[in-house]
Structure formats: C-alpha cells, structure tokens
C-alpha positions in Angstrom: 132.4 20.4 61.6 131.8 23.5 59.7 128.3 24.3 58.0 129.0 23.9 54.5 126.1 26.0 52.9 124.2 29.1 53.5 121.5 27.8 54.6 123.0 25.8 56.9 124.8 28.7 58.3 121.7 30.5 58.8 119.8 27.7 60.4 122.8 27.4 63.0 122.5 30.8 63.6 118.9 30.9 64.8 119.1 27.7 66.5 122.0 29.5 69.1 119.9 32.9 69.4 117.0 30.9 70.1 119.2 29.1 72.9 120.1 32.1 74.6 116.5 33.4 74.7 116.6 35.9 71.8 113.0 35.7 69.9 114.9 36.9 66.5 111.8 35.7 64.5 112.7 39.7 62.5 116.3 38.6 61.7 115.6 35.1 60.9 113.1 36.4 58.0 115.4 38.6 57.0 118.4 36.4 57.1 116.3 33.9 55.3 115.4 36.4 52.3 119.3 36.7 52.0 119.5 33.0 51.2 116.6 33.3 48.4 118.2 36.3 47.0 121.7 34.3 47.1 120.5 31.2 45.3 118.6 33.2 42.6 121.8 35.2 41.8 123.5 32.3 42.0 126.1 33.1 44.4 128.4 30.1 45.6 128.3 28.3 49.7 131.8 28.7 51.1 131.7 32.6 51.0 129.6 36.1 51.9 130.4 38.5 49.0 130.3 42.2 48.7 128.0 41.8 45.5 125.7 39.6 47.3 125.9 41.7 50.5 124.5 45.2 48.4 122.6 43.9 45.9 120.6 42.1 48.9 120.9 45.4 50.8 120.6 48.5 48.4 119.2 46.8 45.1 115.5 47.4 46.1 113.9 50.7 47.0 113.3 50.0 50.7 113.0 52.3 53.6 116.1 53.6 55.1 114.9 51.8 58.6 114.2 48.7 56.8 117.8 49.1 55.2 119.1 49.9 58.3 117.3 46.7 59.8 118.6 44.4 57.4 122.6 45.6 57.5 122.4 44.9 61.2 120.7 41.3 60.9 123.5 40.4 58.0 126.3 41.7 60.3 125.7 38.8 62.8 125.6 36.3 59.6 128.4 37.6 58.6 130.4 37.3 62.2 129.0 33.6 62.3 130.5 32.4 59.3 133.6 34.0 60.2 133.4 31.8 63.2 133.2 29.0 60.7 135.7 30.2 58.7 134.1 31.7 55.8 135.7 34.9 53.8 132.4 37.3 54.6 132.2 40.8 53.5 130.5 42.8 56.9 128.2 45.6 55.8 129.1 49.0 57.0 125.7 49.3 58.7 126.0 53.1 58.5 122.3 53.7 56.6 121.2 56.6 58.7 117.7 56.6 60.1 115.4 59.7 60.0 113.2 59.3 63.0 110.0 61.9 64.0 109.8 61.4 68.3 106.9 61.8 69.5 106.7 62.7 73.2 104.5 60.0 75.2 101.5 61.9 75.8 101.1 61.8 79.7 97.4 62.3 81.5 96.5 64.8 83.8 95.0 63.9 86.9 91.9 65.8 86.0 92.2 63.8 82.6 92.6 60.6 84.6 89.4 61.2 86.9 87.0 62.2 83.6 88.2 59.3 81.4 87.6 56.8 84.6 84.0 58.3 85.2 83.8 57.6 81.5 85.0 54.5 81.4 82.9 53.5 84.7 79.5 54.9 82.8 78.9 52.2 80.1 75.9 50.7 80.5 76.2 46.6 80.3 75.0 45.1 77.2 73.7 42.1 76.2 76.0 42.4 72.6 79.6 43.5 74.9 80.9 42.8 77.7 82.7 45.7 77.9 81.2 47.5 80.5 82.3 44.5 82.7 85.7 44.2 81.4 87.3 47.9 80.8 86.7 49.3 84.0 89.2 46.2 85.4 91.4 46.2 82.1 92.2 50.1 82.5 92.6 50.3 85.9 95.4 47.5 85.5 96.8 49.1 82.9 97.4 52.5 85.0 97.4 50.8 88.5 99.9 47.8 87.6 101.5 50.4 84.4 101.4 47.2 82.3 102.0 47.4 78.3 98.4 46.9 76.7 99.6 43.5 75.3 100.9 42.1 78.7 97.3 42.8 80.1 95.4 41.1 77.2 98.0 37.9 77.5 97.2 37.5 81.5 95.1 34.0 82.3 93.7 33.1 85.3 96.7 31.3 87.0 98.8 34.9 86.3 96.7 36.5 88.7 97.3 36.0 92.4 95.1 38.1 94.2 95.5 36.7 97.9 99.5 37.5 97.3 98.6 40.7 95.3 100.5 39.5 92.4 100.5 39.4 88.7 102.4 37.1 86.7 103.7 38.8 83.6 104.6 36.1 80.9 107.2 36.4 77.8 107.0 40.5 78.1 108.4 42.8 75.0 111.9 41.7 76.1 111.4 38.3 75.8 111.4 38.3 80.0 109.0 37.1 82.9 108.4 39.2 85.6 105.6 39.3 88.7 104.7 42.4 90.4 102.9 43.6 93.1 99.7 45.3 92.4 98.0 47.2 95.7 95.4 45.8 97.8 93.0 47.6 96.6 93.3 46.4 92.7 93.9 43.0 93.9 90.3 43.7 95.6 88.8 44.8 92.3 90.4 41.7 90.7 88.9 39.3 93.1 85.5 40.2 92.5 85.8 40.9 88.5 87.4 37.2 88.3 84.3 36.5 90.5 81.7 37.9 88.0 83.6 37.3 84.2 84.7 33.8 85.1 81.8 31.9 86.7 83.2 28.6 85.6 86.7 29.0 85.4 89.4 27.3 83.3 92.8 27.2 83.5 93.6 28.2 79.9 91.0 31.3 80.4 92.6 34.4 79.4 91.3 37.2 82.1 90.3 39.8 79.5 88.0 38.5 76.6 85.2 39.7 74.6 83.7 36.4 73.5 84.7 33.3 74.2 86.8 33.1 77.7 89.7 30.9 75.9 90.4 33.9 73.6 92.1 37.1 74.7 90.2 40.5 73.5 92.4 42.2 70.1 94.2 45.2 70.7 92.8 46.9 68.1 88.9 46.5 69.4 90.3 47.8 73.2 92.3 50.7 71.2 88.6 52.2 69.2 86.9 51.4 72.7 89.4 53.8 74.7 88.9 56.5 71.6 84.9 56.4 72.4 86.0 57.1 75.9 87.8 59.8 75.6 85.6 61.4 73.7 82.7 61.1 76.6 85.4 62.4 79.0 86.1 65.2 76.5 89.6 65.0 75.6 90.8 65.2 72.3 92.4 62.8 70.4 95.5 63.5 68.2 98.2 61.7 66.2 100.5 61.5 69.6 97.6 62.1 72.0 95.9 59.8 74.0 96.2 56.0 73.5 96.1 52.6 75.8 99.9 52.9 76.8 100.0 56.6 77.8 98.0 54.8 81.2 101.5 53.0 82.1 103.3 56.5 81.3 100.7 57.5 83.7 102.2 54.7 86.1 105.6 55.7 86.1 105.2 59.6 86.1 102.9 59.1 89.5 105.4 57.2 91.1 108.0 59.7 90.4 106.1 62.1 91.6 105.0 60.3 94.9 109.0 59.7 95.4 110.0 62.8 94.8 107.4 64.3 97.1 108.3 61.7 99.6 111.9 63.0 99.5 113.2 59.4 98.1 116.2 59.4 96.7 115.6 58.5 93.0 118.8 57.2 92.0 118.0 54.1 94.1 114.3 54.2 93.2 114.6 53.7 89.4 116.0 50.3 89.1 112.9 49.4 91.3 111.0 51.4 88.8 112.5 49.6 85.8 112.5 46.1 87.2 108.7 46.8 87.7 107.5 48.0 84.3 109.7 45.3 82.3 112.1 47.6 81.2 115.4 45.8 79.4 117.8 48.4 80.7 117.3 52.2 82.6 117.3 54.0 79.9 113.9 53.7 79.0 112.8 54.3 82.6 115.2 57.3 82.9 113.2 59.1 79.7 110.0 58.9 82.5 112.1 61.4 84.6 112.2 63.8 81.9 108.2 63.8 81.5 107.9 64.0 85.2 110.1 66.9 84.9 108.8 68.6 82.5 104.6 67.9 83.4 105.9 68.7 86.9 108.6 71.7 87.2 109.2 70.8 91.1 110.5 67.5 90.6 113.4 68.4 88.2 115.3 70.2 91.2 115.2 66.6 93.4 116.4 64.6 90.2 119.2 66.8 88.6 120.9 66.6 92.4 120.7 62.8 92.0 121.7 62.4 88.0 122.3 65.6 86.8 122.8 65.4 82.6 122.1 61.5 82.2 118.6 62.8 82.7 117.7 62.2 78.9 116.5 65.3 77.1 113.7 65.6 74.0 115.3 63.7 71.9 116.7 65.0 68.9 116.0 64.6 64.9 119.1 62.2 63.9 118.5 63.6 60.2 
C-alpha cells in the first residue's frame, strides 16, 4: 500500500536505511526540513515538484557544501517515491564544492620521542587525572592508530588484554571491528586498568576525567595535546599537529616497516584498511602517498605494486 503523504514517505524512508545499518541521522534532518518547507508553501502529497525541489534547495543563502549536501539527501526521496509511484522531480545534484585539502600532518620519529617524554612528564595532580590517563590514551592512539573518538568510547569489557584485543564499537562507518594491539600495549593496559579502575564496573568507560561512567570530551584531550606539544617544542598550526595525526602516525610506520621488510603491499593494505576501520581502500591508499612522500625510499616498492592508483595531493575541485 503506497505512503500517501510526505511525511509518510520520509518516515519510510529512514525506517529502511536504518534497517540496513545506515545512521542517516544528517539526511533525515534534512529530509525532514523539506517536509516543513513543503507544508508552509503549501505544496500538495501525491507529488515532488520542481518548485518545491529549488525553492527548498536554492531559496536560502547556504553554503555550496550544505547545497550540495541537501540535493544528494532529496535525490534518494525523490527515487523512493518513485518506487511508490509518485511524479518526483530529481535534483541535478551538480552544486560544485570548493574544498581547501589539507595534507594530514604526519610526526617525525624525533617528534614522536619529544611529545612522548612530554606527555610522560606531567606530574599527577590531585585536580586531573591526566597524568594517569594520557600516557595510556596516546600511546593507544599511535600504538592501536585508533580515531580519537573510538578511544574515548572504549569501556572496560572492549579491552581484552590476556587476548591483546580491543573491541572497537559503532566506528565512523557505522562498523564494529577488534584488533590486535602488541603485547607490550596490552601490558601497559593491564596495569593502567589496574590503577584508574580500582573498583571496576561494567558500564566504565576506560578513559575518563571525573566520574569513571563518563568518557573524557574531545575537546579537553584536544587543548591537553596542544600543552604538550608545546613542552616537546613543536609548533602548532592550522594543519599541524592534532590527536589524529598519531593514527596517521600508525599507518605511515607500518608502511614503512613493510616496505623495509620487502612485503608486498598490494596484499598488505586490505590488512591495513580492515585494521584502522577504513570503509573502502581508498582512504588507506592516500597513507601510501604520505609514506611516499615523508619517506622517498618507499615510493620505488609501491609504484612496482600500484603504480598511478597511488593517489596524488589532491587537487582544488574549484
């Protein structure tokens, strides 16, 4: 039986994404706008106009990407009710995007070993806890080359040190994933679950500043890392050093270790990708370009392997 209104359509829509595992939280705001701006202009059920389409589109002054954003989120409306047999008018979603890349900003190991020391040099504090917490948090962060936000979301039951495991839980994708971590961090886990969780609960997030049940904010760990670096004495710079450029850290070493290993890394970066979340290779692929270019010797070993699908600096689609 066909959805009859707007709503209705919109609601069905959600409900299947949501089915298949798609978060679409963006595009169900969006979507959701388009059925206020519908009902105030007074636009009938039973149809997707062209008027309605733009005016909801192009009648506001909004950013080109948010434009952009909100063509593509229409275009599966519109194929929806064309599956329930509604005359929709599909948006050309041809708004062109101007987008500044930054390169990731990738440590060096001298970097690495002065931010550590750093990091290792706060003195404990009866007002933080940090001096106990980001010696484990960063070294996860460049040891397991986690995404900030997966680290902060780990509880106690994620972390399997007597397997070496970490449980990674509804990632950026929307995925689940575990990986190995080395004996060593697994070590250093052990005894900082040891010390930070006295009384353990299951609910208790492994990185907190206060109360155990509560992870720490991204925000506080993102000022704490710019106090480090400052003690280690490397600048900081709009596309300098942040939190994530430790799992860019991550992937570069491995890539390096392989490629001095003589590995063939055509069959190493699916591992590499499976490992760091990643929905597809292309994101792991733009690693080998950084490798490349931090480390000239390496480009020879991957150009044999993949020649030009090694992604370049990409370019100013302007």
């Amino acid at each position: 039986m066909p959805e009859t209104t707007l709503p209705g359509l919109v609601a069905d829509l959600v409900a299947s994404r949501h089915c298949g595992g798609y978060r679409f939280k963006v595009q169900e705001r969006v979507l959701r706008q388009f059925v206020d701006h519908c009902r105030r202009e007074g636009y009938p059920d039973g149809s997707i106009t062209k008027e309605a389409v733009e005016g909801f589109l192009y009648g506001r002054h909004l950013r080109s990407s948010t434009i952009r954003r909100n063509e593509l989120a229409l275009r599966q409306l519109v194929d929806h009710a064309h599956a329930f047999g509604w005359d929709a008018y599909t948006p050309a979603a041809a708004t062109r995007v101007r987008v500044r890349h930054q390169p990731p900003y990738v440590l060096t190991d001298g970097e690495v070993r002065r931010l550590f020391n750093a990091i290792d040099s706060q003195p404990m504090s009866a007002y933080s806890n940090k001096a106990l917490v980001d010696p484990v948090l960063f070294r996860v962060l460049y040891g397991a080359g986690l995404r900030i936000s997966e680290a902060l979301n780990l509880q106690l039951p994620d972390v399997d040190t007597p397997a070496g495991t970490l449980r990674i839980r509804n990632s950026k994708n929307g995925e689940s994933r575990t990986v190995p971590i080395t004996t060593r961090l697994a070590a250093t886990l052990d005894a900082y679950v040891v010390a930070a969780h006295p009384v353990p609960e299951t609910d208790d997030y492994l990185f907190y500043s206060r109360a155990a049940g509560r992870p720490t904010n991204q925000a506080t760990i993102y000022m704490r890392f710019r106090g480090y670096l400052a003690d280690a004495g490397i600048p900081h710079f709009t596309g300098g050093p942040r939190p994530h450029s430790l799992r860019h850290g991550f992937a570069v070493a491995n890539l390096r270790g392989w490629a001095a290993q003589g590995a063939d890394l055509a069959v190493m970066l699916p591992y590499l990708a499976c490992y760091m979340g990643h929905a597809d290779l292309r994101g792991t692929q733009y690693y080998l370009r950084l490798t490349a270019d931090a480390y000239p010797e390496v480009m020879a070993k991957a150009q044999v392997r993949f020649g030009y699908t090694i992604p370049g600096p990409p370019e100013d689609q302007s």
